[in-house]
Backbone of each chain as ProteinMPNN parsed JSONL, in Angstrom:
{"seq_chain_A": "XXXXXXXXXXXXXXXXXXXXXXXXXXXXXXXXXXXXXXXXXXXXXXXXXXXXXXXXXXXXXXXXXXXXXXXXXXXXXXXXXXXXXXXXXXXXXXXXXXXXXXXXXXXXXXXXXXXXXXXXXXXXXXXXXXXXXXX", "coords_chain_A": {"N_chain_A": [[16.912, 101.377, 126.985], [15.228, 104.276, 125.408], [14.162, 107.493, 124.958], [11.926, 107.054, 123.9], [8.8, 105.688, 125.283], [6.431, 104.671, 123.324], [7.782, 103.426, 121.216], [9.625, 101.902, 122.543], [7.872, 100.07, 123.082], [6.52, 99.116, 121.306], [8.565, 97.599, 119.705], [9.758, 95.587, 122.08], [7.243, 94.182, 121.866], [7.491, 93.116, 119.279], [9.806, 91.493, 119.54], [9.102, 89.686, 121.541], [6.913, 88.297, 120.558], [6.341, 85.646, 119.093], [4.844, 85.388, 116.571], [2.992, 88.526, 115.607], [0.735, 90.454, 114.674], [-0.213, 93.322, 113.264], [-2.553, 95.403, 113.602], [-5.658, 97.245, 111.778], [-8.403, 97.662, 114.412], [-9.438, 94.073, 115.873], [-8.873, 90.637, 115.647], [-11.341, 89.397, 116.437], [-12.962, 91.593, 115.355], [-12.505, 93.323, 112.919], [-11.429, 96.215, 111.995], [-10.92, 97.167, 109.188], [-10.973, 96.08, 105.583], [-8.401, 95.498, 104.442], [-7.403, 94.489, 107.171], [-9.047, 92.649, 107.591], [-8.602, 90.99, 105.975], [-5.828, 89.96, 106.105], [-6.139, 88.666, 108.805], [-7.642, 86.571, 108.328], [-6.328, 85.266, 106.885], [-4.058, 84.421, 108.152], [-5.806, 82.841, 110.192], [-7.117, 80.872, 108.8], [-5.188, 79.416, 108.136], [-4.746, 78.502, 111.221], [-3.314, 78.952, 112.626], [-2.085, 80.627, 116.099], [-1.985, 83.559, 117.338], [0.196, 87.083, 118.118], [-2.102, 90.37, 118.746], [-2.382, 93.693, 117.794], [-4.318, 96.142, 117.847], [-4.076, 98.787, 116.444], [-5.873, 101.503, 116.531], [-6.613, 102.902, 118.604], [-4.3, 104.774, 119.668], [-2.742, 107.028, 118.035], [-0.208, 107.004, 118.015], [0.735, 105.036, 117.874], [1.114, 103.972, 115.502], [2.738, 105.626, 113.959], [4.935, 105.388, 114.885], [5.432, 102.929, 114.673], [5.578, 102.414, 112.088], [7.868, 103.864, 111.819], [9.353, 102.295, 112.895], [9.234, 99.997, 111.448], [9.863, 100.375, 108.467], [7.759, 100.817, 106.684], [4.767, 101.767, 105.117], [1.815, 101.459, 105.431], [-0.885, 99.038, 107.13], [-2.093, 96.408, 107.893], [0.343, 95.015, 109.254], [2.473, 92.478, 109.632], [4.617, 90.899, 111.986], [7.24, 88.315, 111.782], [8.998, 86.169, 114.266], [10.244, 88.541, 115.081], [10.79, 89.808, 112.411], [9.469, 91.874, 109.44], [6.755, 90.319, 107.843], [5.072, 91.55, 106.156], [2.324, 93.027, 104.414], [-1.185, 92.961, 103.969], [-0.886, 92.212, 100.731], [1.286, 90.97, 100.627], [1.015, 89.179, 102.256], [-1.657, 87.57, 101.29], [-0.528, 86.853, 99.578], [1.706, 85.198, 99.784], [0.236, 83.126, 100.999], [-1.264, 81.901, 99.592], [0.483, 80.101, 97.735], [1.509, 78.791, 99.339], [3.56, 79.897, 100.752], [3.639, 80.796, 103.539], [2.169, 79.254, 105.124], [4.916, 78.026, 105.715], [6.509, 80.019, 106.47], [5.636, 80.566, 108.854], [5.694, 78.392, 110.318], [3.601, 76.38, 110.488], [1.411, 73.426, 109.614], [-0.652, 73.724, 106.893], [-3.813, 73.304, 107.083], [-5.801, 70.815, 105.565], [-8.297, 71.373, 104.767], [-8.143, 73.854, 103.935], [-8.548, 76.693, 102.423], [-7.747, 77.063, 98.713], [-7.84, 79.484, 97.639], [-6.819, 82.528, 99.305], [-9.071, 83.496, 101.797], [-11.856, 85.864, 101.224], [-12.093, 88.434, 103.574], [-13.723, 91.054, 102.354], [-16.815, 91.224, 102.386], [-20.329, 92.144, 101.638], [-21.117, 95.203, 103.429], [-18.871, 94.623, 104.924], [-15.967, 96.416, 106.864], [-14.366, 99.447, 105.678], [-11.879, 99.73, 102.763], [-9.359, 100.899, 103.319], [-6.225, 102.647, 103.802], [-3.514, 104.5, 105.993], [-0.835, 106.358, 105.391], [1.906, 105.784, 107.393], [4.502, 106.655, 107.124], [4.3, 109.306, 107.286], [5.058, 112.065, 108.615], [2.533, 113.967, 109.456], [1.504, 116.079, 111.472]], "CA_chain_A": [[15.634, 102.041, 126.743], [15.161, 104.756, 124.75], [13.007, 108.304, 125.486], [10.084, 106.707, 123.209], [8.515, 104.753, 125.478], [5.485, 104.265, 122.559], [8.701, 102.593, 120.225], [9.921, 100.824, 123.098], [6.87, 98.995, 123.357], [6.747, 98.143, 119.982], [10.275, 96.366, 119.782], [9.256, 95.153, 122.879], [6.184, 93.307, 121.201], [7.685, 92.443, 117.854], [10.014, 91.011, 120.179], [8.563, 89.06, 122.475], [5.923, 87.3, 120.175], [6.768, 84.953, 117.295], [3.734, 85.773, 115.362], [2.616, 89.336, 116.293], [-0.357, 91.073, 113.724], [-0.138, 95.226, 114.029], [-4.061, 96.082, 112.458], [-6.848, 97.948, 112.963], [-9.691, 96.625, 114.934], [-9.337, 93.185, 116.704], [-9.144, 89.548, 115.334], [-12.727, 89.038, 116.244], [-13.63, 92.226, 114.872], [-11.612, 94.137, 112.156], [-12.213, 97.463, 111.148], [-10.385, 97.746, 107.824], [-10.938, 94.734, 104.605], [-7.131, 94.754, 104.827], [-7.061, 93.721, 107.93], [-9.767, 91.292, 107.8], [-8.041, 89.697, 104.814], [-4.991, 89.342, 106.68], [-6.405, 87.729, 109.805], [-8.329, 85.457, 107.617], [-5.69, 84.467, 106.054], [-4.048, 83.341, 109.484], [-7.218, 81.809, 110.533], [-7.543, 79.758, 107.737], [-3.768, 78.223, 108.498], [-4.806, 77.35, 112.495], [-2.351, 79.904, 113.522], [-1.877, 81.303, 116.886], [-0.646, 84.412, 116.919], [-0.696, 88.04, 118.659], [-2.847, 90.835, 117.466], [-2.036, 94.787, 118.405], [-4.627, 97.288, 117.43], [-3.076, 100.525, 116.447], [-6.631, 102.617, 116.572], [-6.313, 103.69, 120.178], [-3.228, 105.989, 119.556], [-1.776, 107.514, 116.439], [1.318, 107.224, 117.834], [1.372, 103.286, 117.345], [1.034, 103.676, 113.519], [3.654, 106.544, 112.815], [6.069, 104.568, 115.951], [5.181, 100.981, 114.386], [5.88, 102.407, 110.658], [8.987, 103.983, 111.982], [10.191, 100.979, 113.489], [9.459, 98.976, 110.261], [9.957, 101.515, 107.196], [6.237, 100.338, 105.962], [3.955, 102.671, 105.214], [0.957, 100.636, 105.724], [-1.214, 98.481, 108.295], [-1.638, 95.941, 108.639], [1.745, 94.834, 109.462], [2.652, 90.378, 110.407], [5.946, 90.127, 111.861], [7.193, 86.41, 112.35], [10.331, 85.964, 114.678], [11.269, 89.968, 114.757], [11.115, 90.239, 110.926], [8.231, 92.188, 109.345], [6.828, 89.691, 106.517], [4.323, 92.149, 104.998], [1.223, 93.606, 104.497], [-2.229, 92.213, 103.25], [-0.953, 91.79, 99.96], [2.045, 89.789, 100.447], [0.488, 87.487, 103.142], [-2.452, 87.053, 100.412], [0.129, 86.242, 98.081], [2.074, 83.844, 100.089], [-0.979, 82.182, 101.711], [-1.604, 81.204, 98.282], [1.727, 80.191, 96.995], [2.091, 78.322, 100.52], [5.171, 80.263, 101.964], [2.936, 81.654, 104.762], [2.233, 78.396, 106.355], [6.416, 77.526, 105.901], [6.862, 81.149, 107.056], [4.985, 80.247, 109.953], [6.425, 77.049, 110.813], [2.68, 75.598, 110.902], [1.15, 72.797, 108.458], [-1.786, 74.275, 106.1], [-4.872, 72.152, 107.261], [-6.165, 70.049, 104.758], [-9.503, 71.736, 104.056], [-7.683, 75.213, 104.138], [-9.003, 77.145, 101.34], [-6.684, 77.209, 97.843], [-7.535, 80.609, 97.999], [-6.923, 83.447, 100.359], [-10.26, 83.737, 101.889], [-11.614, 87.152, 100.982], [-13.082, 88.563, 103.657], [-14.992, 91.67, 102.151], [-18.759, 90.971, 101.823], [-21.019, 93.698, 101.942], [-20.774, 95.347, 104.916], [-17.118, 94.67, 105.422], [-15.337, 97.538, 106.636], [-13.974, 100.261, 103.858], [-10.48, 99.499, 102.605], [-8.655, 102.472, 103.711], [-5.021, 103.132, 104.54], [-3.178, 105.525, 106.207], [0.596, 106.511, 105.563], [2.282, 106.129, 108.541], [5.78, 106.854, 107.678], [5.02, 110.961, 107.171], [4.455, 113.214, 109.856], [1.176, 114.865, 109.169], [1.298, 116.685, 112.46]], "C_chain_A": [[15.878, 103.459, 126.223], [14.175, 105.792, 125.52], [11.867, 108.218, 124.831], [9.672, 105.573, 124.166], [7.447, 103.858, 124.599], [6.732, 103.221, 121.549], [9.235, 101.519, 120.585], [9.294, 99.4, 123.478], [6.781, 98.175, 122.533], [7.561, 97.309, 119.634], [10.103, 95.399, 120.292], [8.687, 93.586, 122.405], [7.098, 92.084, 120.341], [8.656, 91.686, 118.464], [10.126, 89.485, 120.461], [7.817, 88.41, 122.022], [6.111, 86.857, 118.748], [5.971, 85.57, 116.373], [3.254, 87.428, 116.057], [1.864, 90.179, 114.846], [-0.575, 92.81, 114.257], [-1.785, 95.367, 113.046], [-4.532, 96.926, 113.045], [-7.903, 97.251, 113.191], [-8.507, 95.576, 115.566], [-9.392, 92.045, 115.704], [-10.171, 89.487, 115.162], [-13.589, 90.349, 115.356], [-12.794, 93.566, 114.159], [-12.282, 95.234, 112.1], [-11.957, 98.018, 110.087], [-10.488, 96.331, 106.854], [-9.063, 94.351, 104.611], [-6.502, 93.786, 105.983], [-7.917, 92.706, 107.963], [-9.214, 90.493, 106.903], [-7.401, 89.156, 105.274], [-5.368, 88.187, 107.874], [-7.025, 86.566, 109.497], [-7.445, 84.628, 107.326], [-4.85, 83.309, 107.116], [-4.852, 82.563, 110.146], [-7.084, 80.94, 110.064], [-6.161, 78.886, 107.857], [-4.065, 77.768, 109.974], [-4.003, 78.225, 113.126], [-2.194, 80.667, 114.563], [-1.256, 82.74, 116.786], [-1.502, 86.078, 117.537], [-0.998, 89.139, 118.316], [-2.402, 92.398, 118.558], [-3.207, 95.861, 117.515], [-4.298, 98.501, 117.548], [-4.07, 101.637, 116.34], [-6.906, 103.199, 117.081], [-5.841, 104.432, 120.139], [-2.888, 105.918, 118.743], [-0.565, 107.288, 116.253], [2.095, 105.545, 117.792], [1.543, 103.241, 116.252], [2.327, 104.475, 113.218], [4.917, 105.516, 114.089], [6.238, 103.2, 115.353], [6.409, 101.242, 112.835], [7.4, 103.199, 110.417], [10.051, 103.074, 111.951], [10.54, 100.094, 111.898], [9.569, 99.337, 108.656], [8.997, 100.535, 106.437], [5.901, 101.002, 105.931], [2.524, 102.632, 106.006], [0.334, 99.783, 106.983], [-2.038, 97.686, 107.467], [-0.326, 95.349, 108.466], [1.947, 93.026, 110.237], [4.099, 90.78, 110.768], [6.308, 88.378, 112.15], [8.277, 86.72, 113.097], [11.429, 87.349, 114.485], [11.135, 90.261, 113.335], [9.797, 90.514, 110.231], [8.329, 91.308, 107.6], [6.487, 90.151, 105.081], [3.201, 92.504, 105.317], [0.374, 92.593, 103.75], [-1.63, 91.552, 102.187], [-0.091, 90.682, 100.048], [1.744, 88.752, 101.354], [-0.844, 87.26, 102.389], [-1.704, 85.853, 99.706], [0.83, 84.66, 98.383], [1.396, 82.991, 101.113], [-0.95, 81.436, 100.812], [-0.555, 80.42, 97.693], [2.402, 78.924, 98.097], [3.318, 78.37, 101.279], [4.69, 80.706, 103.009], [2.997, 80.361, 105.755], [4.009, 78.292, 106.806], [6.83, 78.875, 106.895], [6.688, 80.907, 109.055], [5.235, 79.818, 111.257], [5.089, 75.945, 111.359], [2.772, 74.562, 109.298], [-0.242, 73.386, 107.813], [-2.851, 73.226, 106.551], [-5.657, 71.515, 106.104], [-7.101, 70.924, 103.973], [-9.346, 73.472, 104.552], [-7.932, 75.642, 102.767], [-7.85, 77.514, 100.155], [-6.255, 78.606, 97.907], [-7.474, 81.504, 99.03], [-8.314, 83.814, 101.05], [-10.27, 85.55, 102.05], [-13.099, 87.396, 102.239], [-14.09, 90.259, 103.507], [-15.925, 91.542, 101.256], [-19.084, 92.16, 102.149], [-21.162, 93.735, 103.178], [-19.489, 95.232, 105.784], [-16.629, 96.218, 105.727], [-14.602, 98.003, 105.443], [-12.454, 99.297, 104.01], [-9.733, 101.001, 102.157], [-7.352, 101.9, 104.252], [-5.033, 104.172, 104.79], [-1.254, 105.228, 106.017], [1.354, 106.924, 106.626], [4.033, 106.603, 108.744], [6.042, 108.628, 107.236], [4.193, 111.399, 108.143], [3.814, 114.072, 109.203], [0.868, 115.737, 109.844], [1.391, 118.074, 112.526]], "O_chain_A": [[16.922, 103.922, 126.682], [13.472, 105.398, 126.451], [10.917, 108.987, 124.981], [10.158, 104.469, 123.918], [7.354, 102.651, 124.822], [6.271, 102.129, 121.218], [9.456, 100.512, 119.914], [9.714, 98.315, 123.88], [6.868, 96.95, 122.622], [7.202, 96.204, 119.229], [10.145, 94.322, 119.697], [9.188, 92.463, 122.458], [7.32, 90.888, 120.53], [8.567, 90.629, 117.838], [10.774, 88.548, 119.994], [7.561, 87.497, 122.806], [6.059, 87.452, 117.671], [6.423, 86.24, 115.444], [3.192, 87.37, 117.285], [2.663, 90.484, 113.96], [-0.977, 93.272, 115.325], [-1.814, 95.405, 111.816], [-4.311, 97.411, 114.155], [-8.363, 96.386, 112.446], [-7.314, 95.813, 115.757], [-10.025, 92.384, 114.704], [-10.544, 89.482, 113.989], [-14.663, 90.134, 114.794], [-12.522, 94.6, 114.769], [-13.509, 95.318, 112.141], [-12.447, 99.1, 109.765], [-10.025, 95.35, 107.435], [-8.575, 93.229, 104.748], [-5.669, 92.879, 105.955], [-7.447, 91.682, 108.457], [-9.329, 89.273, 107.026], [-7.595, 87.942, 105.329], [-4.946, 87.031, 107.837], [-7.003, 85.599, 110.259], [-7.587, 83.41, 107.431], [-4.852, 82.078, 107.094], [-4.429, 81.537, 110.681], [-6.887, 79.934, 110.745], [-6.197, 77.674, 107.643], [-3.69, 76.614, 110.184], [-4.047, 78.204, 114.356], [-2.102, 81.822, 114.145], [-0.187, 82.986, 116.227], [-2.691, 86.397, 117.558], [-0.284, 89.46, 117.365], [-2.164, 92.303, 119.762], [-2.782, 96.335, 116.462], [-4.235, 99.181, 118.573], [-3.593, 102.746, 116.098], [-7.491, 104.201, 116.671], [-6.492, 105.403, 120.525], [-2.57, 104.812, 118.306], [0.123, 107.269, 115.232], [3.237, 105.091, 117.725], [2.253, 102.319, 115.849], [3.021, 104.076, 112.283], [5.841, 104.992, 113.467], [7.199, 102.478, 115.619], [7.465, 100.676, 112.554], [8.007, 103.237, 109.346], [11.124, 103.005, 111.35], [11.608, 99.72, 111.412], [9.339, 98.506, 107.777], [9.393, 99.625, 105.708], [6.402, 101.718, 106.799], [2.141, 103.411, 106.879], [1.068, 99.802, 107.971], [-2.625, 98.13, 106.48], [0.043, 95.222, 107.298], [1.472, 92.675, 111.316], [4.832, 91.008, 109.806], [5.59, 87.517, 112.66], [8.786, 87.752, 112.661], [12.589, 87.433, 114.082], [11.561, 91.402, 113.15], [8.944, 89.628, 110.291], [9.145, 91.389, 106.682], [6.829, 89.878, 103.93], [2.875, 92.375, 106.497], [0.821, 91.653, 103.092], [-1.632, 90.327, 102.302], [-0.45, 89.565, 99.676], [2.159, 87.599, 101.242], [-1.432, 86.436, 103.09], [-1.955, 84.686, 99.408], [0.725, 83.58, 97.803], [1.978, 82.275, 101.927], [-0.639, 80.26, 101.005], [-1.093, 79.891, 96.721], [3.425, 78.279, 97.864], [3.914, 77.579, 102.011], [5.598, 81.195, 103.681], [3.611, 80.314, 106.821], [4.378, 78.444, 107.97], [7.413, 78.702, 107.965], [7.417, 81.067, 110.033], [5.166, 80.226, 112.416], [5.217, 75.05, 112.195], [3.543, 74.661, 108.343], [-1.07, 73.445, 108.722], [-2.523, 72.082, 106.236], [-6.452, 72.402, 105.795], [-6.889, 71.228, 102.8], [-10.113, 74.13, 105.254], [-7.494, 74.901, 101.887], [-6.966, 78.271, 100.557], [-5.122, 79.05, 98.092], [-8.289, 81.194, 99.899], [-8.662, 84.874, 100.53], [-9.447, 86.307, 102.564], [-14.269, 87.015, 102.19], [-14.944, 90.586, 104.331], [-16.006, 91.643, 100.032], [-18.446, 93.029, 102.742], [-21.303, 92.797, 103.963], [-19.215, 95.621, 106.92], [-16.875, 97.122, 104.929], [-14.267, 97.321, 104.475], [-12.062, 98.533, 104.892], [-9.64, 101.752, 101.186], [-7.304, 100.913, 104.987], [-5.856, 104.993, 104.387], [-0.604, 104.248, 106.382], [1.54, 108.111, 106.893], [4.668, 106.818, 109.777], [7.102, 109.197, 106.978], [3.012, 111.183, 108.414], [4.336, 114.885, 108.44], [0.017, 116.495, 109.377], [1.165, 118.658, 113.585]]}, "seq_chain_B": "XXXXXXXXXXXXXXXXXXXXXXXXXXXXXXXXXXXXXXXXXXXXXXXXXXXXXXXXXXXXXXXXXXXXXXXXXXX", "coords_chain_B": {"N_chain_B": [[-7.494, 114.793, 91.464], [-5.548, 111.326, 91.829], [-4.686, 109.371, 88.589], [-5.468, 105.992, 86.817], [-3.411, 105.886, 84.568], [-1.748, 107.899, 85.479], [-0.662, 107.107, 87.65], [0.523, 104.713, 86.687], [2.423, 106.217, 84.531], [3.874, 107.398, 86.278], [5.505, 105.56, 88.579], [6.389, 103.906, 85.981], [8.238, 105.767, 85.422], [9.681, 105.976, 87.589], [10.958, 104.216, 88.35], [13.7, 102.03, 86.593], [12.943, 100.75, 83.47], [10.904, 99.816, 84.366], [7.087, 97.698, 83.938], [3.931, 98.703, 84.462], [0.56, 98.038, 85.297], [-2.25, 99.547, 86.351], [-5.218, 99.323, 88.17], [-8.345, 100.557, 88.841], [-10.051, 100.246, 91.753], [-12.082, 101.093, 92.672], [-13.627, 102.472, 91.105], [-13.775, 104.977, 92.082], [-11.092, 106.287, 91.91], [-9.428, 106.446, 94.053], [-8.951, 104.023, 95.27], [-6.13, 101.904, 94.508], [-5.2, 98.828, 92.629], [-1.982, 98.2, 91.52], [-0.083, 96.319, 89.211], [3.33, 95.552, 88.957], [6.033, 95.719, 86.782], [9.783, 94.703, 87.048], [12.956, 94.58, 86.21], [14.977, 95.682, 87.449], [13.82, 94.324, 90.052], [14.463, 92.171, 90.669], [16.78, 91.778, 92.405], [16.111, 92.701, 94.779], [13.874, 91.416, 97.925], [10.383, 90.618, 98.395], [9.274, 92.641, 100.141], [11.292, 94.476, 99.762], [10.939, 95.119, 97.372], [7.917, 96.286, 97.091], [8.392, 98.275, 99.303], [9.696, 99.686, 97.308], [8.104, 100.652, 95.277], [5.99, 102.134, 97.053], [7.223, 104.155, 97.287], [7.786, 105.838, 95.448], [5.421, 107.412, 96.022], [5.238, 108.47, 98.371], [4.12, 110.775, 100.576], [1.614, 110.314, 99.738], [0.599, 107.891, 99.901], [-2.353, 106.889, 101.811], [-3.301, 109.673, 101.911], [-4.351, 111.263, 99.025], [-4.227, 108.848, 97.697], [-5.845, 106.258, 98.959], [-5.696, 103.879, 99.001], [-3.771, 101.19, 97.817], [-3.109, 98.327, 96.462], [-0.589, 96.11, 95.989], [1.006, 93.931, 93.602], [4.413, 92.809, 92.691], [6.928, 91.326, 90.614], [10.086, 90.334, 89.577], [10.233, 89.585, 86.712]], "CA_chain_B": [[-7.682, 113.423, 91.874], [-5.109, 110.42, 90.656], [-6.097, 108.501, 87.682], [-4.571, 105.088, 86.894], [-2.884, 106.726, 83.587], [-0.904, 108.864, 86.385], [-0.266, 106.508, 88.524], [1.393, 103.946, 85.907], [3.277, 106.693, 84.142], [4.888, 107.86, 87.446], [5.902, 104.159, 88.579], [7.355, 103.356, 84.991], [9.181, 107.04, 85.065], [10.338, 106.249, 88.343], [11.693, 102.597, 88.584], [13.969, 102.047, 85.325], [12.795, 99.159, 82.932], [9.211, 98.899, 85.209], [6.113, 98.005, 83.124], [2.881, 99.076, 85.6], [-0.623, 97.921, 84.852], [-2.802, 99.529, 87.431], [-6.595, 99.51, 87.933], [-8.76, 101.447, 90.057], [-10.467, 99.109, 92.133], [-13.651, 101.221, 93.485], [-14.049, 103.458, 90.539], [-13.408, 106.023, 92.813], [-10.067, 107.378, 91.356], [-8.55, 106.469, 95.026], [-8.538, 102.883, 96.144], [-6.083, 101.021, 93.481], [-3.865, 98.276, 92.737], [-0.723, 97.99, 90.634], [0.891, 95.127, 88.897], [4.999, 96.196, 88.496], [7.753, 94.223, 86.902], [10.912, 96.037, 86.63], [14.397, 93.959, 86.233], [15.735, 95.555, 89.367], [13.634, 94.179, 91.337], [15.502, 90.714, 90.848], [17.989, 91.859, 93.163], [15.369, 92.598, 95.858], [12.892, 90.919, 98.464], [9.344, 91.163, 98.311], [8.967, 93.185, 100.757], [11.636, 95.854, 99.222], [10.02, 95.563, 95.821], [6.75, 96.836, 97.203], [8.807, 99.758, 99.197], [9.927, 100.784, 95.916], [6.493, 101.278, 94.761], [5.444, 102.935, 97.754], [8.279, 105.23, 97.555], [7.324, 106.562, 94.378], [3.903, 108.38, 96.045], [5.148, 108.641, 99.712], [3.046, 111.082, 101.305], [0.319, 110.409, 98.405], [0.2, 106.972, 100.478], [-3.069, 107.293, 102.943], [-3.922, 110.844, 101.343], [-5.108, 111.287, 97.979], [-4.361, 107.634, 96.958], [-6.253, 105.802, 99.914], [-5.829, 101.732, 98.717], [-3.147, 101.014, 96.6], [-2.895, 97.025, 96.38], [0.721, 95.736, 94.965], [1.444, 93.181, 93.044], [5.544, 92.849, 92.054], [7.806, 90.444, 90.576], [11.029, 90.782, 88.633], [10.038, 89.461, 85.085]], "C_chain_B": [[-6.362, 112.188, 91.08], [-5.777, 109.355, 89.755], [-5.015, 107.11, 87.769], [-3.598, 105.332, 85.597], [-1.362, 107.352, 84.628], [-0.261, 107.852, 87.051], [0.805, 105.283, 87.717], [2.505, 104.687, 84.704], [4.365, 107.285, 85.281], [5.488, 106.205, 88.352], [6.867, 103.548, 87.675], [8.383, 104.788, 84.938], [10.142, 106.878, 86.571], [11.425, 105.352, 88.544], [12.137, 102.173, 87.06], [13.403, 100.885, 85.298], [11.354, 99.195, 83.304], [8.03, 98.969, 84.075], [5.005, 98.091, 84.699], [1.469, 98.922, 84.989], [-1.154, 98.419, 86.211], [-4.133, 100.143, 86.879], [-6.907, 100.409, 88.883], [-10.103, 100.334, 90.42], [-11.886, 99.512, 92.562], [-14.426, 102.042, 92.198], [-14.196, 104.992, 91.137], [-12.658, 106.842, 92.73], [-9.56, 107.835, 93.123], [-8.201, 105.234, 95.85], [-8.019, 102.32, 94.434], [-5.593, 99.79, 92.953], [-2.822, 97.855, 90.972], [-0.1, 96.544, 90.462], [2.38, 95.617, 88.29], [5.739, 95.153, 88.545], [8.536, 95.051, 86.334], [11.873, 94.515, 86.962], [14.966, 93.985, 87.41], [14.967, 95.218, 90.531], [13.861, 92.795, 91.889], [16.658, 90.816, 92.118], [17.095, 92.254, 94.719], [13.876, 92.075, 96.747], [11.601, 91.377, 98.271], [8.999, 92.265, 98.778], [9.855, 95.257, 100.05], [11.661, 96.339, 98.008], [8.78, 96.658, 96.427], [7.088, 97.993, 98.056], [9.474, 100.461, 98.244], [9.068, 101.742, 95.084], [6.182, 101.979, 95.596], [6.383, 104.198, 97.817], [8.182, 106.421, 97.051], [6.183, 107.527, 94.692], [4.417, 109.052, 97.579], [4.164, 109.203, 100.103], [1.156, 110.791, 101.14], [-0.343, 109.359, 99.111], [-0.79, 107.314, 101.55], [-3.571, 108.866, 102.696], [-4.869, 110.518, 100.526], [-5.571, 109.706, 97.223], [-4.41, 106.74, 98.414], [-5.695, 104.235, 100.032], [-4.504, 102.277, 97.837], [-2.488, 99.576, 96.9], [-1.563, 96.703, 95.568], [0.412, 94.763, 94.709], [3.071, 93.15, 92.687], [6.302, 91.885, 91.762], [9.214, 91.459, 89.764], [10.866, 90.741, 86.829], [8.99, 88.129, 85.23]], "O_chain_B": [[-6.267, 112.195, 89.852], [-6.816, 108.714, 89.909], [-4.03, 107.064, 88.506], [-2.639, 104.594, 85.821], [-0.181, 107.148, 84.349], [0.961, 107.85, 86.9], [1.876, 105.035, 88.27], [3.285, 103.985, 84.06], [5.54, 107.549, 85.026], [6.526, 106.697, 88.795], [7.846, 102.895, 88.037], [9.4, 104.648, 84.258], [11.173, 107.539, 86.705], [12.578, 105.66, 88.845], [11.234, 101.96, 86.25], [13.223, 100.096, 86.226], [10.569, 98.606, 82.562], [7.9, 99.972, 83.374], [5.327, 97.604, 85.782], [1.196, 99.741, 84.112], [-0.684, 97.896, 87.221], [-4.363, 100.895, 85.932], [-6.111, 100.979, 89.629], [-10.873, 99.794, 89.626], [-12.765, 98.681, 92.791], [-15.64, 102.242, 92.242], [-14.709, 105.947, 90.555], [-12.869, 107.982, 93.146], [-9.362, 108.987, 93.507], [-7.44, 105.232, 96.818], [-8.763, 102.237, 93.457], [-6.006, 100.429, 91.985], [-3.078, 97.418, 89.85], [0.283, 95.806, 91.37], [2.438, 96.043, 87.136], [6.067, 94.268, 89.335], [8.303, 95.883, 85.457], [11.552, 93.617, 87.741], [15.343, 93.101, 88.179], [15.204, 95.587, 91.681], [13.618, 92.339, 93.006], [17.24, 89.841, 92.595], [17.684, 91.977, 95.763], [12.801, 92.353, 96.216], [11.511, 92.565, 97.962], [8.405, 93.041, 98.029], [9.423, 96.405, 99.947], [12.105, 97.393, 97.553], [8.862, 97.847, 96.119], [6.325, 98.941, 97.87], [9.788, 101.649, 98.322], [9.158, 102.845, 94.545], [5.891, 103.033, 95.03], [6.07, 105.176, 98.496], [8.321, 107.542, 97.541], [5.892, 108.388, 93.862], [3.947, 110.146, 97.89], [3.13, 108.535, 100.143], [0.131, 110.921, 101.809], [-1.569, 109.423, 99.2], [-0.306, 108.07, 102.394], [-4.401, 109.215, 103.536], [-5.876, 109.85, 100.764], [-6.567, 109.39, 96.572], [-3.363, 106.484, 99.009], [-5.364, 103.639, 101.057], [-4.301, 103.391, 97.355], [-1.425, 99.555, 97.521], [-1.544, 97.104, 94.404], [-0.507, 94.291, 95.379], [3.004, 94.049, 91.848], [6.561, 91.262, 92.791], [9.314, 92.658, 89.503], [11.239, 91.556, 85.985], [8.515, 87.605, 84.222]]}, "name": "protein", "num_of_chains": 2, "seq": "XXXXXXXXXXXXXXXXXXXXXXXXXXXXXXXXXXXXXXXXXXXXXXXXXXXXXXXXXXXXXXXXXXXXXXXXXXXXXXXXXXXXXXXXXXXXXXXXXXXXXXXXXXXXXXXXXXXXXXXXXXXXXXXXXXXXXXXXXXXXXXXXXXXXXXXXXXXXXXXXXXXXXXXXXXXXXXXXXXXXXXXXXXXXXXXXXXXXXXXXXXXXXXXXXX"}
């Protein structure tokens, strides 16, 4: 263990859970179109998988984006290994390396495309750069 | 403010070979995304294509340039 206990947690996590989703907001209720894309996009494969909102403390985003030299959120790891952000789990939703990534099967009436989810009213699509100290 | 002009001449000035098409996605002149194909990025994963691109703005990331959607292949 380490004197971060906020980093240790994170390891911890990424860890400890095959599928593990770093966003903001919640599964049931995103608060960024990036992240709702992403979780959609796991939705739409059937996928279990566990979800960490980083909007509680600041120090999950610049500790997370440490850990994983990303800038960005939301963040998938699979099996310890960070896969990507929105775009590349768009990309390989579509492309079907996400389910293989996975290790699930795509459900039949799983949409060709990435389901998009901002409709009006979707939260903004905002980042933040988490790998510079702004402090 | 960045424009997409700026943003695809600093991308192709940064990453040899890269061509960069990038839009601006809100008309806002801060949410955008980039399409980059550069040669060298044959030699690396998705994931460290698209920190190449982000590399190029660092702090700019989550500041001035709020969104910036990738796209990258090699050719």
């Amino acid at each position: 263990m380490s004197d971060n206990p906020v980093r240790d947690a994170i390891t911890e996590a990424i860890t400890e859970h095959e599928i593990i989703l770093f966003m903001k907001g919640t599964p049931e209720q995103p608060m960024c179109g990036f992240s709702a894309r992403t979780t959609a996009a796991l939705e739409a494969l059937g996928t279990e998988y566990a979800a960490v909102d980083v909007l509680p403390d600041p120090r999950i985003r610049a500790e997370l984006s440490a850990v994983s030299n990303w800038p960005t959120i939301p963040q998938l790891f699979v099996r310890g290994e960070l896969v990507g952000g929105c775009d590349i789990v768009t990309e390989m939703y579509e492309s079907g390396e996400l389910a293989d990534a996975l290790g699930v099967e795509a459900p039949k009436d799983a949409p060709a495309r990435a389901p998009v989810a901002a409709e009006p009213g979707a939260p903004p699509l905002t980042i933040d750069n988490n790998l510079t100290d702004r402090s | 403010m960045p424009s997409t002009e700026n943003l695809k001449h600093r991308i192709e000035a940064a990453i040899p070979g890269a061509r960069a098409e990038v839009s601006d996605l809100t008309g806002g002149g801060d949410h955008f995304r980039a399409t980059v194909v550069a040669p060298d990025f044959a030699a690396l994963s998705r994931i460290e294509q698209h920190r190449r691109v982000y590399a190029v703005f660092g702090p700019e990331i989550g500041g001035p340039i709020h969104a910036l959607s990738l796209e990258t292949r090699a050719e």
